[in-house]
C-alpha positions, 0 to 999 in steps of 0.5 A, a space after each residue: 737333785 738332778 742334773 738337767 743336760 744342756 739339751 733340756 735347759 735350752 728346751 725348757 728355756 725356749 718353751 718358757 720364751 715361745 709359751 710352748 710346751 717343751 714336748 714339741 721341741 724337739 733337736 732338729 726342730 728350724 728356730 726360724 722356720 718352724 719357731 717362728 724366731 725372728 732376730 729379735 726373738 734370737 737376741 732375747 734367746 741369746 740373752 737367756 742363754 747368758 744368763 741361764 748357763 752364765 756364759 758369753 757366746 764370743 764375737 759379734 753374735 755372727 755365730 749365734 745367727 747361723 744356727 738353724 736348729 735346737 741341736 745346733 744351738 745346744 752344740 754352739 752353747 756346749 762349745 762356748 762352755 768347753 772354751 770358759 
């Protein structure tokens, strides 16, 4: 069986959210910019991410709305594991 990184779990969960093959997602691609993510993509992102690596990101979601990269998504959710 093999281990997906963190990485390829949140690319591959955003390909099946955006229909979009996981090849064009890229680290540093902007979830906004060139995603086309609004705050009502952002939510139903975040609820994914809970689910897929049964987590709760802390707060009132104001750390989740900075991020601006895939990159910097992962780190938040690699962050948010270290801290369970």
């Amino acid at each position: 069986m093999t281990t997906l990184t963190t990485e390829a779990r949140v690319i591959q969960l955003l390909a099946r959210m955006l229909s979009r093959p996981a090849e064009q997602l890229k680290p540093d691609v902007n979830l906004a910019q060139e995603l086309g993510i609004d705050s009502v993509d952002l939510l139903g992102l975040v609820s994914g991410i809970e689910e897929e690596f049964d987590l709760v990101f802390p707060g009132d979601g104001s750390l989740i709305a900075q991020v601006k990269t895939i990159r910097e998504l992962v780190a938040l959710v690699e962050e948010t594991l270290a801290g369970q």
